[in-house]
C-alpha positions, 0 to 999 in steps of 0.5 A, a space after each residue: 425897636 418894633 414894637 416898644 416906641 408903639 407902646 410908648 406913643 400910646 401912653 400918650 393917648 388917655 384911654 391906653 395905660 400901656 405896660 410892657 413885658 420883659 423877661 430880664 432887667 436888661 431888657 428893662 433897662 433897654 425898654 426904660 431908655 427907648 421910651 426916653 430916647 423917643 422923649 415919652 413919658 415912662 411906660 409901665 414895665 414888669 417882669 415875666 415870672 418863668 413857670 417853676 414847674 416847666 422850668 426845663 421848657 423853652 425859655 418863652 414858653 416858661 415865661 409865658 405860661 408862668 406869667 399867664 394870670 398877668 397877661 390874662 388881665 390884660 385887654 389886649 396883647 401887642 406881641 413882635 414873636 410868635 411864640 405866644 400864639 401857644 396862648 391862643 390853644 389853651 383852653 382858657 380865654 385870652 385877649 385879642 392879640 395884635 401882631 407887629 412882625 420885627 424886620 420886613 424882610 423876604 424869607 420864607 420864615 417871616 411868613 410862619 403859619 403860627 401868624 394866622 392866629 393873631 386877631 390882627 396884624 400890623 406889617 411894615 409894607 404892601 409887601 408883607 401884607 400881599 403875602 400874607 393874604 396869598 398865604 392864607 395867613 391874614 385877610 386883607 380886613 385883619 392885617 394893615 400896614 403902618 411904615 417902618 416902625 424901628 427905623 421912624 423911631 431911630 430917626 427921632 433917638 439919633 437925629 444926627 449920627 457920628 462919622 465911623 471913620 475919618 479917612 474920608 474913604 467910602 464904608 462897605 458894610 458886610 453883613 452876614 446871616 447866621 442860618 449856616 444854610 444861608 449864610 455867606 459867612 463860612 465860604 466868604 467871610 474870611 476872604 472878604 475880611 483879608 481882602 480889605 485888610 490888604 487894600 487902603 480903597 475903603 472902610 469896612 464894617 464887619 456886623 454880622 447878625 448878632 446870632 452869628 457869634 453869639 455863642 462867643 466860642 473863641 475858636 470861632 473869632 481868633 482867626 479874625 480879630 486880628 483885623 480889628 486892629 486896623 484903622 479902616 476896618 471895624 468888627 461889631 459881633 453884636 453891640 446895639 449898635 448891630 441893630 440900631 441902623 448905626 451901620 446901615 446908615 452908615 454905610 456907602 455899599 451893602 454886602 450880605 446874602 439873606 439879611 432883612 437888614 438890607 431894607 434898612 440900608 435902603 432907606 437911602 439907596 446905593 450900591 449892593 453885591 449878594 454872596 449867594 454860598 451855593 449855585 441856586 436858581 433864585 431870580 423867581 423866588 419871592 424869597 430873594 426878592 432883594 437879590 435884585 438890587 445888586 450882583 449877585 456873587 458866587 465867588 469872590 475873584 477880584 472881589 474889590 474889583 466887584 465892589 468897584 463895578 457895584 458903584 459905577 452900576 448902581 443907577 441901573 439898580 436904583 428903580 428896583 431898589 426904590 421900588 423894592 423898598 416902598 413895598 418892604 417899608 410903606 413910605 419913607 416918610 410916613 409917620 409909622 408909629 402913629 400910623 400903627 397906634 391909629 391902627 390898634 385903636 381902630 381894632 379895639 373900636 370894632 372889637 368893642 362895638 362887636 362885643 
């Protein structure tokens, strides 16, 4: 959803003809019904060839290497991960490669040194941006900012989203990481769950980040699929509904730890609590930038009645969450895959008259 509606918004402009790459046929399939939900034309999709002899490699690195003569005849390569920049080391040419990072979150890990050796990159907001040039990884000529590009597209895919319950009770998404470093699953996760199985105040979607289960061992779910069963609590351990914004949009309070996912939520504003596993001094690290947007928790008595304060307090919140938003996204209503598209044409222009 990052990187995918660019593509298909430059098939549109004549002097693009714009092909993606995909390793399986069902991210083809994926890719096909994106570029139809945004209502463009169909878009060029092939499949990268895993290399034979690296077979036992990475998966991306075989993919990669096995498909380098196709990417080699590409003009220019428009990548979301950073895996690829091992093309940049090899000793054969490769186009200039463009960046568009997938999420706007406030981990360390969104700022990996592999960005530096992109020719240009395209960042949600000020935010990422202002780092980036701290860091050393981009120059404020190499790097611009274009708005959200997934949630400019999910606006157009699903105008209109259907209600996940009909109780007419406010939904609370818990949404946890799955760095078990980071994540407030192992400490909190089956508490949270018994607490709202045992309350009748409020809905609850459990989506954790689609990593978290994603192994699908069996020891790991048994003990809380009994609480899919209930009217008022709804489990999704990784559907697309897990990372189209259905239930960051759908949700009344946000729960989570160190998720980007809740800049997504706060495209409409509201109430936030964060589990933090581990007593930490986190108010001046960048990298828990959003745990100013709620209470922070680090245990879970009376946690219902938590949830409670975090709907009276959130006006006191609001400024922050506000603020914090517009430097993760760019501007809620900025057109940000033309934004983005304008931007890879402004780079192919000066790359071509430096040629």
């Amino acid at each position: 959803m990052h990187l995918i509606p660019v593509a298909a918004k430059m098939q549109g402009r004549r002097e693009f003809e714009p092909v993606i790459f995909v390793r399986n046929e069902n991210e083809a399939k994926l890719c096909a019904k994106t570029v139809e939900r945004l209502g463009c034309a169909p878009v060029t999709i092939k499949h990268l060839q895993p290399s034979r002899i690296l077979a036992r490699s990475a998966p991306k690195i075989s993919s990669l290497l096995g498909s380098l003569k196709s990417l080699r005849s590409m003009d220019y390569l428009v990548v979301a991960e950073r895996t690829s920049t091992i093309l940049k080391k090899l000793p054969i040419k490769t186009p200039p490669m463009i960046h568009i990072p997938h999420g706007a979150g406030d981990r360390a890990k969104s700022y990996d040194k592999r960005i530096k050796h992109f020719d240009h990159v395209i960042v949600a907001g000020p935010k990422d941006k202002r780092r980036m040039i701290n860091l050393g990884l981009v120059s404020n000529q190499n790097c611009s900012v274009s708005g959200y590009i997934k949630a400019a597209a999910l606006k157009v895919m699903f105008p209109i989203r259907a209600k996940l319950f009909d109780n007419g009770k406010p939904v609370v998404l818990y949404n946890p990481h799955f760095d078990p470093n980071l994540s407030s699953w192992r400490k909190f996760g089956l508490e949270i769950l018994s607490e709202f199985a045992q309350q009748d105040k409020y809905n609850l979607i459990f989506a954790p980040h689609i990593r978290l289960f994603a192994d699908n061992n069996t020891t790991k779910i048994e003990p809380f699929l009994r609480f899919a069963q209930m009217d008022h609590i709804k489990i999704d351990l990784g559907s697309e509904a897990s990372t189209d914004m259905t239930y960051t949009q759908a949700a009344d309070l946000y729960i989570g730890d160190v998720s980007s996912q809740v800049y997504e939520y706060l495209i409409h504003p509201g109430p936030c609590l964060f589990l933090s596993p581990t007593e930490y001094e986190w108010k001046n690290d960048p990298d828990y930038a959003h745990w100013h947007y709620g209470t922070v928790l680090t245990d879970s008595n009376n946690f219902i009645k938590a949830i409670d304060r975090a709907f009276d307090d959130h006006e006191a919140y609001l400024p922050v969450q506000i603020r914090g938003r517009d430097e993760a996204l760019g501007q809620p209503d900025t057109d940000a895959i033309k934004n983005a598209v304008d931007q890879i044409m402004k780079f192919i222009s000066a790359t071509k008259t430096q040629s």
